[in-house]
C-alpha atoms as one frame of an Amber mdcrd trajectory, in Angstrom:
protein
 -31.500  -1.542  23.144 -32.314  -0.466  19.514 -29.935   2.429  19.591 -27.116
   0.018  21.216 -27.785  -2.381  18.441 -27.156   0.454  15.319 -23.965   1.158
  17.693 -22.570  -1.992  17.512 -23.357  -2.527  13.736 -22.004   0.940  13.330
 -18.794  -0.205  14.978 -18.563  -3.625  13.314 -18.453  -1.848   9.751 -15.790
   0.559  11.152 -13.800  -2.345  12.681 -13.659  -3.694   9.085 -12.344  -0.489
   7.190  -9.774   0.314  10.073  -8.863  -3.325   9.627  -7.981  -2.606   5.668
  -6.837   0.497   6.521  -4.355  -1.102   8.995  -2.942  -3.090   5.661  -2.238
  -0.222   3.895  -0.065   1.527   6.594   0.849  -1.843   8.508  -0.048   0.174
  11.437  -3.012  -0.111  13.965  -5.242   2.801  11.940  -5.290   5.178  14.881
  -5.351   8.956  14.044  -1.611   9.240  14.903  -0.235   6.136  12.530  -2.367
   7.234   9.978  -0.909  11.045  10.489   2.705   9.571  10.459   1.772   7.796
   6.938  -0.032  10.232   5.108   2.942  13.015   6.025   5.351  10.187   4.727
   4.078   9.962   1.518   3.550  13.633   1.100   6.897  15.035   2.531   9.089
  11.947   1.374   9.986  11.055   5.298  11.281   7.162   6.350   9.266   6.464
   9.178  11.354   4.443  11.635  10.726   1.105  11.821   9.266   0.917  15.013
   6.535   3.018  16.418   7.783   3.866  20.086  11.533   5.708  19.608  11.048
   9.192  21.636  10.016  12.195  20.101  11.091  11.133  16.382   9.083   9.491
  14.051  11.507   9.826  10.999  14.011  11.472   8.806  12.939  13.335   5.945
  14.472  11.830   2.610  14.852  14.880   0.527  14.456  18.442  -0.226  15.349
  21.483   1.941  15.305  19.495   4.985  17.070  16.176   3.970  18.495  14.116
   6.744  16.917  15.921   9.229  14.374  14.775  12.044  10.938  15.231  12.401
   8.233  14.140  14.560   4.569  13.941  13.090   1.630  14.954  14.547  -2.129
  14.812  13.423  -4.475  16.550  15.366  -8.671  16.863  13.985  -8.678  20.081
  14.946  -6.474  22.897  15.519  -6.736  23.569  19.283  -3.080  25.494  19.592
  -1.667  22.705  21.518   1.059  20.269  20.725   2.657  17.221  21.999   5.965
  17.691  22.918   8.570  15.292  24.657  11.135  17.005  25.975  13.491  13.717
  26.792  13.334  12.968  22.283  13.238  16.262  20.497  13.391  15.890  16.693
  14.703  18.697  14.400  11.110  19.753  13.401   7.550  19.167  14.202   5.372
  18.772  11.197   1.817  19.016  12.429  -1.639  18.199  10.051  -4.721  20.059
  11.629  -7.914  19.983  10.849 -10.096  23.230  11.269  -8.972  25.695  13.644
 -11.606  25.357  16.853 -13.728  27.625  17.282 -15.952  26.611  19.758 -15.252
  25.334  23.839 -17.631  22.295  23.794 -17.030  19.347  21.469 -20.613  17.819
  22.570 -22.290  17.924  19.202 -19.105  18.296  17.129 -17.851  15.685  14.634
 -13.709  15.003  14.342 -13.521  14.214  10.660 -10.233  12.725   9.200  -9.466
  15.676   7.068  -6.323  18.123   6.496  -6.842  21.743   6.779  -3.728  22.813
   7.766  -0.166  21.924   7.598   2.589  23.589  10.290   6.413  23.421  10.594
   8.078  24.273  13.698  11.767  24.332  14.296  11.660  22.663  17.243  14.942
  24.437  19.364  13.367  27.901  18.458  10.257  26.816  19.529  10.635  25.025
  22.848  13.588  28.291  23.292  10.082  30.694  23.122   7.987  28.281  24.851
  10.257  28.325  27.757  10.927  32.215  27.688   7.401  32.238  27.799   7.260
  29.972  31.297   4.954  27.711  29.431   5.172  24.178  30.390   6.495  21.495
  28.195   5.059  18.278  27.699   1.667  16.775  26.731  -0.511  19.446  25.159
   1.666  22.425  25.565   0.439  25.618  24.975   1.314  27.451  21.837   0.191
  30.856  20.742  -1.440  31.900  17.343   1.608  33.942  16.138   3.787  30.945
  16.461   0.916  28.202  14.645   0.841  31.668  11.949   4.302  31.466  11.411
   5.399  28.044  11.413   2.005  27.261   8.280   3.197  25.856   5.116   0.042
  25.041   3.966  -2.349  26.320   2.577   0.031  29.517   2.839   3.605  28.600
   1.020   6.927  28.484   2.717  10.326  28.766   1.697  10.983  26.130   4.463
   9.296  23.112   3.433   7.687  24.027   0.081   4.323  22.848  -1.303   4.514
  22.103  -4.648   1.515  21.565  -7.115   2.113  17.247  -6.539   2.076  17.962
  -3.113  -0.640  19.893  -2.995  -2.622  17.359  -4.885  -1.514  14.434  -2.600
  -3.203  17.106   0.164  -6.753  17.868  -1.270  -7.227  14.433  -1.484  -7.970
  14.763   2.356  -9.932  18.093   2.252 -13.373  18.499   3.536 -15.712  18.369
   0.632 -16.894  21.497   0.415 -13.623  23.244   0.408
């Protein structure tokens, strides 16, 4: 009983800060709206207004890539998988990772909000390879290191989507501490 007690108090104080969180992005805080947000400020992308068109969450605003599509993703950790709706495909894919997994097992493992990573795939090119490839296309499709290594604009730089000094302070602010 105890431990389902500390649970519950656990998840009332978490209720609360997803519940101010929510305010701030005027979006349930749920690691994909939150994704979507945090990218938006960063990259300079208008989010469409509502949350369910297919496959694109927004154009970006500026830059190299102005006018352009792009669907967000967050993921906690990189696992080399990505979403991918083949009936809404956006320009690009601008994925925020976490860590790059290195074990199987999650039991034990924590899934902290944090941004390790940042990836930009063309998306023709990519689902062009993927299919070449015979890999499926969908939920959680399969994608190879040398594509994830290619398609990294951050840490690394890229003459894609490049990651200014502003930019790359808007980032640490959601490194791990002791990066």
């Amino acid at each position: 009983m105890e431990t389902l007690r500390q649970l519950a108090d656990l998840l009332k104080e978490r209720n609360m800060i997803d519940a101010m969180i929510s305010e701030i992005i005027s979006r349930p805080a749920q690691q994909g709206h939150l994704g979507e947000f945090i990218a938006s400020k960063i990259f300079d992308v208008s989010l469409n207004s509502n949350a369910n068109q297919k496959g694109i969450d927004g154009v970006f605003n500026s830059g190299p890539l102005e006018g352009q599509t792009v669907n967000i993703k967050y993921y906690g950790k990189r696992e080399n998988i990505l979403d991918i709706n083949p009936k809404g495909v956006p320009d690009y894919y601008l994925v925020l990772t976490g860590p790059k997994v290195q074990s199987a097992s999650s039991r034990g493992q924590t899934r902290p909000f944090i941004i390790a990573n940042i990836y930009l795939f063309d998306a023709q090119p990519l689902i062009t390879t993927l299919q070449s490839r015979g890999i499926h296309i969908g939920i959680a499709t399969s994608v190879i290191n040398e594509l994830w290594d290619r398609a990294e604009i951050y840490p690394s730089s890229s003459s894609n989507l490049p990651i200014d000094d502003h930019r790359r302070n808007m980032i640490a602010l959601f490194k791990q501490k002791n990066e």
